[in-house]
N, C-alpha and C positions, 0 to 999 in steps of 0.2 A: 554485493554479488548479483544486484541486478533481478534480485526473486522476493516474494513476501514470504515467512515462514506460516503456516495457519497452526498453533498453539489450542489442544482441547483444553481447558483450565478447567474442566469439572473431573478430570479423569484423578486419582491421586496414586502416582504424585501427575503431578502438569505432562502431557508425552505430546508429540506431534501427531495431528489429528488425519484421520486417514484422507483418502481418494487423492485431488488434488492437489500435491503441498512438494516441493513451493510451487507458488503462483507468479512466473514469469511479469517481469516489469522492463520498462523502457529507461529507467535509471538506476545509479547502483542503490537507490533507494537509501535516503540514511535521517527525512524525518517523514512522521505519518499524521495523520490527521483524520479521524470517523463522524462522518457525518451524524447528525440531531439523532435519525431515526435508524443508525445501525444501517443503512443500505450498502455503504460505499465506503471505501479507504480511500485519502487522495494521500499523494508519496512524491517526495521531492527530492532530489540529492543535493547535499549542502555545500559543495565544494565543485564541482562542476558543470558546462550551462547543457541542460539536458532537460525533456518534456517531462512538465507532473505528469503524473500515472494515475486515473483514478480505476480502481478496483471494485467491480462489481463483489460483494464480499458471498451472497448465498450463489451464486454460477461460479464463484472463486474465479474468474478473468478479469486481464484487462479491458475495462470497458471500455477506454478512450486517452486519449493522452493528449495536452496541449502546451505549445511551448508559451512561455513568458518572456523572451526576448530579452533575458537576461538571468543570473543566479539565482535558485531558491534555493535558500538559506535554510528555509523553516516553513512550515506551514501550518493554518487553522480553520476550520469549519465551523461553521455556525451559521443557526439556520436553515 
């Protein structure tokens, strides 16, 4: 649907965490990937050719978006 959900997981049970939520994305978003140190979400749609999205995660925006010039299937961070 093209949004990130932001999930509080310490609240019990799990509820949708306030302000922000969803977080608007440039694909329908369907894998994720979090960078080393918790900064960023990068988000890719697996079935159609559309820009990763990465996600500033404490500002909860899209911080930038880049295409690959072909299908992201999946994606992973590290480092």
């Amino acid at each position: 649907a093209s949004k990130i959900w932001v999930i509080d997981l310490e609240s019990s049970p799990p509820q949708r965490a306030p302000e922000t939520n969803p977080i608007p994305i440039s694909n329908p978003g369907e894998d994720v990937s979090m960078t080393p140190d918790g900064r960023y979400l990068v988000v890719c749609d697996g079935t159609a050719f559309a820009p990763v999205s990465v996600i500033d995660v404490a500002a909860r925006i899209e911080r930038s978006t880049f295409s690959l010039n072909a299908d992201c299937n999946s994606v992973e961070v590290w480092r």
